[in-house]
C-alpha positions in Angstrom: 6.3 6.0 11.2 9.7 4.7 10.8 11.0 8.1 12.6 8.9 7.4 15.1 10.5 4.0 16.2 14.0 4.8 15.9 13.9 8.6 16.8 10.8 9.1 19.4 10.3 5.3 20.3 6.9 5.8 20.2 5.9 3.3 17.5 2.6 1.7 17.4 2.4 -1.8 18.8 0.9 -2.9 15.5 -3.1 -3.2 14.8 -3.2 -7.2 14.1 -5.9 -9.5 13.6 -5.7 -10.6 17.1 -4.0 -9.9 20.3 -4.0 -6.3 22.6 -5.1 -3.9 19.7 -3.2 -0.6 20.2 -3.9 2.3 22.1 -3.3 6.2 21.3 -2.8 8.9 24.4 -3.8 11.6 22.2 -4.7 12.8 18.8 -1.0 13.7 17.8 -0.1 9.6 18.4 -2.7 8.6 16.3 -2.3 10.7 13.3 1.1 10.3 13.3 0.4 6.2 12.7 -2.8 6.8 10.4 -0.8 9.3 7.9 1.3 6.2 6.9 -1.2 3.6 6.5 -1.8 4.5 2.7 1.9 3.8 2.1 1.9 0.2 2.1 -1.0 -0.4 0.2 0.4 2.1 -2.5 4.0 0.3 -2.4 1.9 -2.9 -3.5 -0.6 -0.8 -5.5 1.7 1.2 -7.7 4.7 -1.9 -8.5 1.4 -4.4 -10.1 1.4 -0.9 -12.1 4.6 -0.7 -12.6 4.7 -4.4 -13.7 2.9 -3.9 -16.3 4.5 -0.8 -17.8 7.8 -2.4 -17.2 6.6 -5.3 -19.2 5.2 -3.5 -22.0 8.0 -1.5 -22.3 10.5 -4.4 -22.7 8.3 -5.9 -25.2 9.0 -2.8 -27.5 12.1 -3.8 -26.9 12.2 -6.9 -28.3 11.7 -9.2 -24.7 10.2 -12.3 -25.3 7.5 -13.4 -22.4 9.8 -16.1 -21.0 12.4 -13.2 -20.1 10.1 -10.6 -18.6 8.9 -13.3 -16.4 12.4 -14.3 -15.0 12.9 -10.7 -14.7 10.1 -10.3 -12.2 11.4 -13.7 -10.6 14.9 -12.7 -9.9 13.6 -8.9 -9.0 11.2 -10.8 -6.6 13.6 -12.6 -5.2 16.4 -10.3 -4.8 13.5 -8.0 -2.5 13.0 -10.9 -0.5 16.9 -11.1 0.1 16.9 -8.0 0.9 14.4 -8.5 3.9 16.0 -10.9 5.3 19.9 -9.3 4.9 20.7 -5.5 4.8 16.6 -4.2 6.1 16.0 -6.6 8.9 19.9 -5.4 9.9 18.8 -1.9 10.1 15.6 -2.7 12.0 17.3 -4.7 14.6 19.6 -1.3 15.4 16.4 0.0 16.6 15.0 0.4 20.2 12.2 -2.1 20.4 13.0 -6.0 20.6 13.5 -7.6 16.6 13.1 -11.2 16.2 15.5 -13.3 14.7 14.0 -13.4 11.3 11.2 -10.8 10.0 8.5 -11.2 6.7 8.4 -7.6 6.2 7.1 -5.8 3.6 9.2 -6.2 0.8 8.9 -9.7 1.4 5.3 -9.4 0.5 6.3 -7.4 -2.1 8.5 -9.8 -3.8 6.3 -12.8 -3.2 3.4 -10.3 -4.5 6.1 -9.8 -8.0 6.8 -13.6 -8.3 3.2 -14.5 -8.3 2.0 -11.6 -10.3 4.0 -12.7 -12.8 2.2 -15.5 -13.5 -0.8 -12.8 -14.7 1.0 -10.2 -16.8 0.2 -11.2 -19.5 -4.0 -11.2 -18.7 -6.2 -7.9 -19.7 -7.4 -5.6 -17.2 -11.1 -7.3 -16.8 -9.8 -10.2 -15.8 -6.9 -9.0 -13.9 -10.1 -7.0 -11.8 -12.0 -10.3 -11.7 -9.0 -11.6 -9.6 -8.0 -9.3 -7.8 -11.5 -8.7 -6.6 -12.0 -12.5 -6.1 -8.6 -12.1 -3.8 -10.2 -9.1 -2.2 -13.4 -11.4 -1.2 -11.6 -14.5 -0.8 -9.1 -13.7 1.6 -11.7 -12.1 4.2 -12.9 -15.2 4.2 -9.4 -16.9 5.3 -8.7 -14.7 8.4 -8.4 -16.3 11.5 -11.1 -16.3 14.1 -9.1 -13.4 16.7 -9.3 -15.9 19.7 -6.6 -18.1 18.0 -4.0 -15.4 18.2 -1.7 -16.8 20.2 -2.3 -20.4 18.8 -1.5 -20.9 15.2 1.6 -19.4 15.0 3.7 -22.2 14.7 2.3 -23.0 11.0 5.4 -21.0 9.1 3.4 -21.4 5.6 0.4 -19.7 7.4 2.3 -16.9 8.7 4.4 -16.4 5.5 0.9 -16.4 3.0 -2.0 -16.0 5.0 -2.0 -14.2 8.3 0.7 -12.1 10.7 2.3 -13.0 14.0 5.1 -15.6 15.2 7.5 -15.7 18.2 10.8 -14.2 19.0 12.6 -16.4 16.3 9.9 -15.9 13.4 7.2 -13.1 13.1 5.4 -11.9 10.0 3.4 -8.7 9.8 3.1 -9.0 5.7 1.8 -12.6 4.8 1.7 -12.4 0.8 -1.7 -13.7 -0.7 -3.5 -10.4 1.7 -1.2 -7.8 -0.5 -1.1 -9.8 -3.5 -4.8 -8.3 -4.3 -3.7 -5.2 -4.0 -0.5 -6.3 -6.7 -3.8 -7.4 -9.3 -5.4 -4.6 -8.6 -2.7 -2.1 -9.8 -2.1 -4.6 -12.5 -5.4 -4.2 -13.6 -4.6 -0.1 -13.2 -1.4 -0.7 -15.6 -3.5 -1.7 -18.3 -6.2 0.3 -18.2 -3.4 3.0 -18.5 -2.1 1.0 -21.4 -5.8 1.3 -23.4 -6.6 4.9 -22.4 -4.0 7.0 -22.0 -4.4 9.4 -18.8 -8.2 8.6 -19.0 -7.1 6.3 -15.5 -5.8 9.2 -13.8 -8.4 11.2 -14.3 -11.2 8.6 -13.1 -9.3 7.3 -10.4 -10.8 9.5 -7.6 -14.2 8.2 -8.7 -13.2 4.5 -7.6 -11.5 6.2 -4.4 -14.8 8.1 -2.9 -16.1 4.5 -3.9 -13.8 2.9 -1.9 -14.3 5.5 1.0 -18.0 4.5 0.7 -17.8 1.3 1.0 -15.3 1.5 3.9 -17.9 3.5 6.0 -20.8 0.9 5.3 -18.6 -1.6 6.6 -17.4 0.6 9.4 -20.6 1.6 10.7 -22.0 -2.5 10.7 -19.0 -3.5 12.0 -19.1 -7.4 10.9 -17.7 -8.6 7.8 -14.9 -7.4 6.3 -13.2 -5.6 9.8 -11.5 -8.9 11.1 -12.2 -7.6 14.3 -14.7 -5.8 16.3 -13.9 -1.4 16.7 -12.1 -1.2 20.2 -14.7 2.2 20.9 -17.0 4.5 19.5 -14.9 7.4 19.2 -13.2 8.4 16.1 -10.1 7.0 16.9 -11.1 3.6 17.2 -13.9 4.3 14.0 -10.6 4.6 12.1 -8.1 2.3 13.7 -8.7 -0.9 11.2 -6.8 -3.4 10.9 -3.6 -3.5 9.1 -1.8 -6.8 10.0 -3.1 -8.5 7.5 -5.1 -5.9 6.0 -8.6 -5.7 6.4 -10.9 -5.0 3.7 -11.8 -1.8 5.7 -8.1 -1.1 6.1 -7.8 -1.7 2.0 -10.6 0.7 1.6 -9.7 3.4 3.8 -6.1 4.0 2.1 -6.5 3.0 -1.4 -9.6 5.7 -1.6 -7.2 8.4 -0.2 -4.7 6.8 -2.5 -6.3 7.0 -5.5 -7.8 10.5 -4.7 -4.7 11.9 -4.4 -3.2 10.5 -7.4 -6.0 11.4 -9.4 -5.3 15.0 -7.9 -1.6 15.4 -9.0 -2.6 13.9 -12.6 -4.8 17.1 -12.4 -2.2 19.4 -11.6 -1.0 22.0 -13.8 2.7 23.5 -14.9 2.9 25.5 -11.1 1.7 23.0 -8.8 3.5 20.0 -10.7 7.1 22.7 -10.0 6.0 22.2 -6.2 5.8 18.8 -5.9 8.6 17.9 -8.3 11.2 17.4 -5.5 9.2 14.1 -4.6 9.8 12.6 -7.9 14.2 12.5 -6.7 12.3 9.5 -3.9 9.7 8.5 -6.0 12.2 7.5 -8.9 14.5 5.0 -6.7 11.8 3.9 -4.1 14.0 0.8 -3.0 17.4 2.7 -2.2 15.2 5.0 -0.8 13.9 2.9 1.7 16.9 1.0 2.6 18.7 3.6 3.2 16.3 5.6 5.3 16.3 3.0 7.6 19.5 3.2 8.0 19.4 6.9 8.3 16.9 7.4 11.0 18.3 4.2 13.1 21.7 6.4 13.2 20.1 9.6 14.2 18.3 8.0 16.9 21.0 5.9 18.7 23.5 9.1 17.8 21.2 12.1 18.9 18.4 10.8 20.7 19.2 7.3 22.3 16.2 7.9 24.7 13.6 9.4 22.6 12.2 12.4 22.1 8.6 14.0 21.7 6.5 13.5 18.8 7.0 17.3 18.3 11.2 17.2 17.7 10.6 13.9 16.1 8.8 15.5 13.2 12.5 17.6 13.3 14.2 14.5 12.7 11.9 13.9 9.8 12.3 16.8 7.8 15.8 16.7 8.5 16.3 13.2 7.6 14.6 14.1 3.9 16.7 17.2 3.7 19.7 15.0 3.5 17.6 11.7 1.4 17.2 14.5 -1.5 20.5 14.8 -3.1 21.4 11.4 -2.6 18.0 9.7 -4.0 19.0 12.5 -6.7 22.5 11.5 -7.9 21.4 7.9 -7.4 18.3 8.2 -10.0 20.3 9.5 -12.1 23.1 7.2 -12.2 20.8 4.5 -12.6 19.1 6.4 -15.3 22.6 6.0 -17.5 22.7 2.7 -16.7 21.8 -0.2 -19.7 18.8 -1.9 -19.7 20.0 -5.6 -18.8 22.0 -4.1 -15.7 22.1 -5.4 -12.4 21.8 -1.9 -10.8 18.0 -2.0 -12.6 16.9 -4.6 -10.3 17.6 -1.6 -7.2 
């Protein structure tokens, strides 16, 4: 997706709440944007997991509460630095028009980590009570579409509750929409904690649950889309709301999510040698993503400065992963070696 902006400048004008919904010329434009909707939900998803792992993990280590909570604090805060410094930098070297200050999404993420701290220490039925009371709640909140436009001069609003702004502000990532998602995997983490791999193995259950309910709610259209579908075709049956995201949006990519991670818990010795090489991105997911922004901003300015098809941007792609591998590599393990109480640990 990110390829596609800087390399093919063919990035989607963003499925909001309100406001000209976007529009696809053909199959090929649409896939390319619907392949990368799981990805934010996971990011959210997976770090409430990983909080909780993290957390247990220091405890065996003799952490006290107070100083697993400031870690997530200052780790939270640190990702919301980072928004606003070195990744809103790179996305301003882009093609398309950046406003002056951008809530991204790892500003959601660390306003997602600084209140989720607040819940580590709860047990996984309540942590689902929460998360699902979010899930509920915030459907509720969304704006009526015919106020886009009109409310986005309420900063608090666009930082917690809903996306959208002017040239100076804009927010596609309000917190309290993700922070569900943040519970949920919290709620994952200690289920992992009580049983093992028994999680992994259940998880595509909940996702052909969530794919179930998505449909229901697809096909009545009402409740829980934001907006009405912009067709009947199956584009627009699948184009859902992202910005913030939609309970149909939710349900659509978590079920694929979990599915698939149920799928590569079930993978044996050959298939886990195949899809190994992920783990070198998977292990340092932030330098990752800073610095494939970075990456793909200077391949399109350098090599294509006018864009390309979406058929040589998928070149770009590969290519830009090819050179990603060794250096995600060398920089897991380097911060592998490093001590537990290093700064390094909170990249």
């Amino acid at each position: 997706d990110h390829t596609n902006n800087f390399v093919a400048h063919q990035h989607s004008s963003g499925e909001h709440w309100g406001g000209p919904f976007p529009a696809y010329a053909d199959s090929l434009s649409f896939i390319t944007r619907l392949i990368t909707h799981p990805v934010a939900p996971g990011f959210s998803f997976l770090m409430g997991v990983g909080m909780v792992l993290f957390a247990e993990s220091r405890r065996k280590r003799g952490w006290g509460e107070g100083a697993i909570v400031r870690h997530f604090l200052v780790r939270g805060a640190v990702l919301i630095a980072l928004q606003f410094t070195i990744v809103n930098l790179a996305w301003k070297l882009g093609p398309q028009p950046f406003p002056s200050f951008y809530w991204g999404v790892l500003a959601a993420l660390g306003g997602g980590m600084i209140l989720g701290s607040l819940f580590v220490r709860l047990g996984p039925l309540s942590l689902a009570i929460l998360g699902l009371a979010l899930f509920i709640g915030v459907e509720f909140s969304h704006p009526d579409p015919a106020r886009w436009g009109i409310i986005f001069d309420q900063p608090l609003g666009l930082v917690f509750g809903y996306s959208g702004g002017d040239a100076g502000f804009w927010s596609n990532y309000p917190i309290l929409p993700w922070l569900e998602l943040v519970i949920f995997g919290m709620a994952f983490g200690k289920w992992i904690l009580l049983e093992g791999a028994v999680p992994f193995r259940r998880a595509w259950l909940i996702g052909l649950a969530a794919l179930a309910a998505f449909s229901l709610l697809r096909v009545f259209d009402g409740f829980g889309n934001i907006r009405p579908r912009s067709g009947d075709d199956w584009i627009a049956y699948l184009n859902v709301v992202k910005y913030p995201p939609a309970m149909t949006f939710t349900l659509l990519t978590m079920g694929f999510n979990l599915i698939l991670l149920s799928l590569l818990a079930r993978l044996e010795d050959g298939g886990r040698r195949l899809v190994k090489p992920l783990t070198a991105f998977g292990r340092v997911p932030l330098f990752f993503y800073v610095v494939h922004l970075y990456l793909y901003a200077g391949l399109g300015a350098w090599l294509a400065p006018s864009g390309t098809s979406l058929g040589v941007m998928y070149l770009y792609w590969l290519a830009g992963l090819t050179l990603l591998y060794p250096l995600c590599a060398w920089y897991g393990g380097f911060k592998q070696r490093q001590p537990a109480n290093s700064l390094l640990r909170y990249l």
